[in-house]
N, C-alpha and C positions, 0 to 999 in steps of 0.2 A: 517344234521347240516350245516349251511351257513360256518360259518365261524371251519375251521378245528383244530384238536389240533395242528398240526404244526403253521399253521398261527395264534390261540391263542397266541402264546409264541414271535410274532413277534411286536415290540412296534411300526411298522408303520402301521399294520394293527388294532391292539388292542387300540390305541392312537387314529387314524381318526376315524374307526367305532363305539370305545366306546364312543365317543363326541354324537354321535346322539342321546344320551338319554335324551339330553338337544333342542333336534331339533324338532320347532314347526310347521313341514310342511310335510306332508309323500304324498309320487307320487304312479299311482296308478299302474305303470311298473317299476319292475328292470332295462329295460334297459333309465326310464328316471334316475335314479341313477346313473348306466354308465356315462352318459352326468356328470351327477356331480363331479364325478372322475375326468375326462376330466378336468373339469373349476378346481377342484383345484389342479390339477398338473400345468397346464398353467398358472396360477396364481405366485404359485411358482416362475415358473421360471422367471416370473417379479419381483421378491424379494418382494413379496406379500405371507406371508405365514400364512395364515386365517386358525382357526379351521373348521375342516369339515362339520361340521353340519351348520354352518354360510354361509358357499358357498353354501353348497346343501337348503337351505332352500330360502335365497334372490336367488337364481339363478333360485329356481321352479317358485317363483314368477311372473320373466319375460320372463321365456322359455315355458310352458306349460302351456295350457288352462284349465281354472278352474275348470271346469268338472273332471280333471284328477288327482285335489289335493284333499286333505282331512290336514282343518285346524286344529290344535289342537294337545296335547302334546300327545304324544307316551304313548302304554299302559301300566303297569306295572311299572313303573319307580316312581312315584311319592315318596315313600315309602324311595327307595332308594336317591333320593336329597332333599331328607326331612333331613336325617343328615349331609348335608352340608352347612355350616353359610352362610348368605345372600344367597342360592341358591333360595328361595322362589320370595326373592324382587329381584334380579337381573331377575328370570327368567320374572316375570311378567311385568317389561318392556321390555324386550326382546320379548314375544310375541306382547305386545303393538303397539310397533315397526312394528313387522311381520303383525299385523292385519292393520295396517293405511297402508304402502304398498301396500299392497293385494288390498286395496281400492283406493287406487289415480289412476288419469286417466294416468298415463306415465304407468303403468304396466298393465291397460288393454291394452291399446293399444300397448306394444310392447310383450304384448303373442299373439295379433294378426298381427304380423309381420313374426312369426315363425323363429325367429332371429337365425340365424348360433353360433355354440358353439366356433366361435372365436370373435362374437358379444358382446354374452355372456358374454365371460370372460371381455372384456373392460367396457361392463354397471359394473360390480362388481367389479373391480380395482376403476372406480370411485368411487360409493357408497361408498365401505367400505374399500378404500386402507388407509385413515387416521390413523383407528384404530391399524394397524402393528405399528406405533411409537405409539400411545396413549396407548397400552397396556404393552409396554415394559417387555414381558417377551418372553423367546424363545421358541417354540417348543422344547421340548423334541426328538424328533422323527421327521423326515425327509418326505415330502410329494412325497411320490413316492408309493402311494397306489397301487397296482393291478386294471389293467383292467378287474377284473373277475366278467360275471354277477351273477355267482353263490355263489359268497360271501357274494353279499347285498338281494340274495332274499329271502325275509323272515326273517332278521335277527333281528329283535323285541324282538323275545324271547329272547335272546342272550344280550343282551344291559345293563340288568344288571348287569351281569358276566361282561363283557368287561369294562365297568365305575368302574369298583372299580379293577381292575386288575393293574393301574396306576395311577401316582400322576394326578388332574385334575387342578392344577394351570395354567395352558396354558390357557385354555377353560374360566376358573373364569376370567382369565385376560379380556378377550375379550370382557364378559358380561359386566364386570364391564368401557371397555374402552368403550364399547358401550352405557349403561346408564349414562355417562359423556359425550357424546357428539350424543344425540339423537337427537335434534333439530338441529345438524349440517349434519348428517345424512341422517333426512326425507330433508332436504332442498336439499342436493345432487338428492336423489331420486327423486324429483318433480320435476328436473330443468332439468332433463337430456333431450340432446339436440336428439329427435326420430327423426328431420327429416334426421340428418346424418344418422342413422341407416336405415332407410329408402332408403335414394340414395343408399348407400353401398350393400342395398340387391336386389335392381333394378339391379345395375351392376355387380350381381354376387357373390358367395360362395368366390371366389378369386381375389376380387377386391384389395388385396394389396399382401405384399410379403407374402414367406410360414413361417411358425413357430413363434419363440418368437419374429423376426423382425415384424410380418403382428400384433402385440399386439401391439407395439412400437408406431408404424404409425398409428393404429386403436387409441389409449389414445391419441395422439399429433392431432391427428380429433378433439374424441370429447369434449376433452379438450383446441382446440384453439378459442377464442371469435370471431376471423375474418370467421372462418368455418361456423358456421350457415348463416351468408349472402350468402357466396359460395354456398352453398346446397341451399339455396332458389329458389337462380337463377338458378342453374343446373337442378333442380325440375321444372322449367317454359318450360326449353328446352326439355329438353329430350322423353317426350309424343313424339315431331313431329318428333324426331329425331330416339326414338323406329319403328319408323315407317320404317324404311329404308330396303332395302333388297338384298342380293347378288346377282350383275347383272349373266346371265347369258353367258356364251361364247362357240364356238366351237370346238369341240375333237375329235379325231377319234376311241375311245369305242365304240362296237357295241351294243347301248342302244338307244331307243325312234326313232327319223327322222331322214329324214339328212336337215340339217338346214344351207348351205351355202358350201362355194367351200373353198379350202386350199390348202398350197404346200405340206403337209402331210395327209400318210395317207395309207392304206392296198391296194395289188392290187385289190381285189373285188371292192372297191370304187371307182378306178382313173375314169375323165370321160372317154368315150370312143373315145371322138373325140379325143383323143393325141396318139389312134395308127395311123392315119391316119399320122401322120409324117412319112418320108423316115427314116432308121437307124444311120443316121448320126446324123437326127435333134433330134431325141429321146434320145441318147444317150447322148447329149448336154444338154437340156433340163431337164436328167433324174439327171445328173452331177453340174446342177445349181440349181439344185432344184425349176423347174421353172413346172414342171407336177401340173397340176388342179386333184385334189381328192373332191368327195363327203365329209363333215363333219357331225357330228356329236353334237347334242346337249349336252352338260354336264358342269358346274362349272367348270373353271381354274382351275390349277395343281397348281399353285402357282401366288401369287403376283407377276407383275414384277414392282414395286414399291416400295420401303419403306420408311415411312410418317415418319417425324423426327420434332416433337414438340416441339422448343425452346422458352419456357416463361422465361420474364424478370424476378425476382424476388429482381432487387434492390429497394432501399431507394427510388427511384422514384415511383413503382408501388403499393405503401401503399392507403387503404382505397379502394374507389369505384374502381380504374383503379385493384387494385388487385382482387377484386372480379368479375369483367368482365373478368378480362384474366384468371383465374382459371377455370371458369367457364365454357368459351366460350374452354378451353383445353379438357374438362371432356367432353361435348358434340358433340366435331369434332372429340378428338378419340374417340371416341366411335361410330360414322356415319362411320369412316373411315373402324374401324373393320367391322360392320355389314356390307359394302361393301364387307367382301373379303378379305381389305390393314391388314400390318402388319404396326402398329403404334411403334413409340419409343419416350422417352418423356424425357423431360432433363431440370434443371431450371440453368440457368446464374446471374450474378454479375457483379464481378472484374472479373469472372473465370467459369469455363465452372462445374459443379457438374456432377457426375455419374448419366450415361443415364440407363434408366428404359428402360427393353426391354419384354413387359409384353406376357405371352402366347396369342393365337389366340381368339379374343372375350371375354378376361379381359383387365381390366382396373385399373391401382393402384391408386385409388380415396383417398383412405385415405392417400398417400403418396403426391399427390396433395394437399389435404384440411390441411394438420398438415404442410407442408415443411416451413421451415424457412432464410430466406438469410439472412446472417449480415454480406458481407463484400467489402462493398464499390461498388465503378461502374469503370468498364474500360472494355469498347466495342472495342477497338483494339488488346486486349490481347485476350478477348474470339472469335472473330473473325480470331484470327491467329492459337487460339490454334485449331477453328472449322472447317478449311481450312487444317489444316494435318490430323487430325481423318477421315476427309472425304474422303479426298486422299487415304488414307489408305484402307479406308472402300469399296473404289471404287476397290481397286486391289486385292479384295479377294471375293468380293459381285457380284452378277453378276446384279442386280436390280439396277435401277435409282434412286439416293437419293431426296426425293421430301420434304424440309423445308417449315415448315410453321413458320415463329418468330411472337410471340406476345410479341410487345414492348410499350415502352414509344417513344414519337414519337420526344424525342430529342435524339434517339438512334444517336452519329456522329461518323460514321466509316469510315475511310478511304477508297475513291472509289478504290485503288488495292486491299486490302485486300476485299471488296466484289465482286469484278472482279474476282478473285481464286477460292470463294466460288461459284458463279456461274459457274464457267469453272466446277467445280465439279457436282453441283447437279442443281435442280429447286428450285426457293426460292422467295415463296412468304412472304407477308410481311400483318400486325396486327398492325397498328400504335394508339396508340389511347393521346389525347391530352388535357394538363391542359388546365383550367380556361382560354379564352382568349389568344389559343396558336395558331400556326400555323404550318403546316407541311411544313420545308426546310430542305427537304437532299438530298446531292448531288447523292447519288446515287440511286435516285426512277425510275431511267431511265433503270436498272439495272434487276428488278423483271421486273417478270414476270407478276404480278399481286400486288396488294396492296389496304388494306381497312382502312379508315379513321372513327374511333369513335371520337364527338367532347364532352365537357365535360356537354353540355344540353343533350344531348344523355343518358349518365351515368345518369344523375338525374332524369329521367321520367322512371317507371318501364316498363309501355309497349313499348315504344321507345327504349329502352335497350334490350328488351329480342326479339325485330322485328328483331334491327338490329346485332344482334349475330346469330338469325336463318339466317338471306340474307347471313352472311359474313361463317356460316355453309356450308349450299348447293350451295355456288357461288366456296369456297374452295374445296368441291367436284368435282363440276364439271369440274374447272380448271384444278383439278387434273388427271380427266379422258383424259382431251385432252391435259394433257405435251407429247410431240413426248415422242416413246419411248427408246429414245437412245439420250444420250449429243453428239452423236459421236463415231469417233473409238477409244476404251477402250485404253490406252496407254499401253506396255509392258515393263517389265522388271523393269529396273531402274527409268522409264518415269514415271511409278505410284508410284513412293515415293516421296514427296517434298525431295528439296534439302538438307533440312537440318538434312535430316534422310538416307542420300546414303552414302553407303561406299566411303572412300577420297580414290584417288589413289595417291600415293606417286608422288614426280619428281623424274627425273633420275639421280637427284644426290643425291637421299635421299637411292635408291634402292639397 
């Protein structure tokens, strides 16, 4: 027996699973049922809390390949919502519903995506999040079903015992909020926007943050209108950029050749011409760390770099300059990563927003495509506040901070404050320019490097996507040849801006 007597008596398991007797979609694996479980807990805890059968049935839809469904109302049950008023006509647009779905080309094509079950749940937040207010009744019972595959296998038999064990006015609700807005529905269903889905699984299972946040960021994707250009363009780049591959460099693991000389390294490797020194000179030599060793082929141990992505996001960079700097973000971290670099990614204003520091070869795409600025511009304040972070960053980090800013190109910041900022790190520069604009700022003298987009640029597609792949691999490469060291690292007090050092009293204060 699937479901046990203990769990019989439980109204979160008796309440979700007895709904399925209303559910016009059966999978031809328990564990794609599991999956469904999944979506409607995660659902939940978006304060989305859909009857069970409603999530498990639109979620087989776009998760699993048709082959693997079997459409059509569950067996035995007819009998039993035969004595429930309007269960006939509710149900039979409710399958209605199910069977045009099943048909439209957004849900062929994203069961051939094989959409991740955090995907998932966002395509059905869109769909059918409306009907949570349109049906205005509450769950009875709390969506915190069991993860057990042994509960939903086979539980057919069971389903009419279970629907009549509890009141089913939840469930009526939902039909009926759904037959009231079916045409608003299928138009969500049709509309939904596969190419974000698409980039999002290109970059990966963890292309945003973990848990109910990576839902938050995934619906503000594919719910924001300016996102589908974004993904357009990101979709142009990224083929040449997929292309990319982690250089390789010298180690002393004793694996493969030896591929070039080092100051480190095992005795069995040193060369041999550095016994030929007298004991004096070896000793010097061995003390300066100036002895020649055989290396080794292998992958770096680590970045000595880390890539610091700051997009503009004010009232300036609205429209095309927004979708070229999103864009052109999505596909240099991501070159950056496949190199090797560890990327961090941060959007500014008035004010500098919380930097995104995403693990090694993800990408938080959906947090790039949904983010929103709305508060005003002031590039002296984010500028000062970005000259102490780095300071900071630099007395505890042992890696070279390497900025990339992608602006509007009447970014005017005061030549000291980006004089500190470079005294900190390497900082290239992303200008790109209105209608009949020109680049004047005083401090161009300052980067190290700098790329100019003009606003005929942005308007021509292939001109646009030429010049983000040059301004791509030209920022790689720059990146490869920044020295590796700004210098000698300051100590102590010397790496904390002033206005973060402890005060020493005067002598007459002591």
């Amino acid at each position: 027996m699937p479901v046990s007597a203990t769990h019989a008596k439980d109204p979160v398991v008796v309440g979700a699973l007895g709904g399925l007797a209303l559910s016009g979609v059966r999978a031809a694996s328990p564990m794609m049922v599991l999956r469904a479980v999944r979506w409607y807990r995660d659902l939940a805890r978006l304060g989305l809390h859909l009857p069970f059968f409603m999530v498990h049935d639109f979620g087989m839809l776009y998760a699993a390949p048709k082959e693997q469904l079997d459409i059509g109302p569950r067996p035995g049950v007819d009998a039993v919502l035969a004595r429930v008023p309007r269960s006939q006509e509710l149900l039979g647009v409710y399958r209605g519903v199910l069977g045009e779905v099943a048909q439209s080309e957004a849900s062929a094509r994203a069961r051939t995506m094989r959409l991740s079950d955090d995907l998932v749940v966002v395509v059905l937040a869109r769909v059918l999040g409306s009907l949570v207010q349109r049906a205005q009744v509450r769950a009875p019972y709390a969506a915190t079903l069991p993860l057990d595959p042994e509960m939903v296998r086979d539980v057919d038999g069971q389903l009419a015992q279970l629907w009549g064990a509890q009141s089913r006015n939840f469930e009526l609700a939902a039909l009926d909020a759904l037959s009231r807005s079916r045409l608003h529905v299928l138009t969500l269903a049709d509309a939904l926007d596969l190419d974000t889905l698409r980039l999002l699984g290109m970059l990966g299972p963890e292309s945003s943050a973990a848990g109910a946040l990576a839902h938050v960021d995934l619906l503000a994707a594919i719910s924001s209108p300016a996102a589908n250009d974004i993904v357009n363009f990101s979709l142009e780049l990224l083929p040449s950029v997929l292309e990319t591959r982690r250089a390789q460099a010298t180690g002393t693991h004793a694996v493969h050749g030896y591929a070039g000389l080092g100051n480190k390294g095992s005795l069995d490797s040193m060369v041999l011409t550095e016994l030929a020194w007298d004991d004096e000179e070896f000793a010097r030599r061995m003390i300066e760390n100036e002895l020649l060793f055989y290396t080794r082929e292998q992958a770096p141990d680590e970045a000595r770099r880390l890539h610091y992505l700051l997009i503009d996001a004010s009232a300036s960079m609205r429209g095309d300059r927004q979708v070229f700097a999103r864009g052109l973000a999505i596909a240099l971290g991501k070159k950056l990563q496949l190199a090797g670099e560890e990327v961090w990614l941060r959007f500014f204003d008035s004010r500098l927003y919380d930097v995104q520091r995403p693990r090694q070869g993800q990408l938080p795409a959906a947090y790039l495509l949904g983010f929103k600025g709305e508060r005003g511009r002031n590039p002296a304040r984010v500028f000062a506040q970005l000259a102490t972070e780095i300071a900071l960053l630099r007395a505890r980090d042992q890696r070279d901070p390497v900025i990339h800013l992608i602006t509007h190109a009447a970014l005017h910041v005061p030549r000291p404050l980006v004089q500190e900022v470079r005294r900190q790190a390497h900082l290239f520069g992303v200008f790109i320019l209105p209608s009949g604009g020109e680049l004047n700022l005083e401090y161009l003298d300052l980067l190290e490097g700098h790329a100019v987009v003009d606003h005929a640029t942005l308007t021509e597609r292939g001109a646009r996507a030429a010049a983000a792949t040059k301004i791509v691999k030209d920022a790689a490469e720059l990146s490869e040849k920044v020295p590796p060291s700004l210098g000698p690292r300051p100590r102590g007090d010397e790496s904390v801006p002033p206005s973060l050092r402890p005060s020493i009293p005067p002598p007459s204060l002591r």
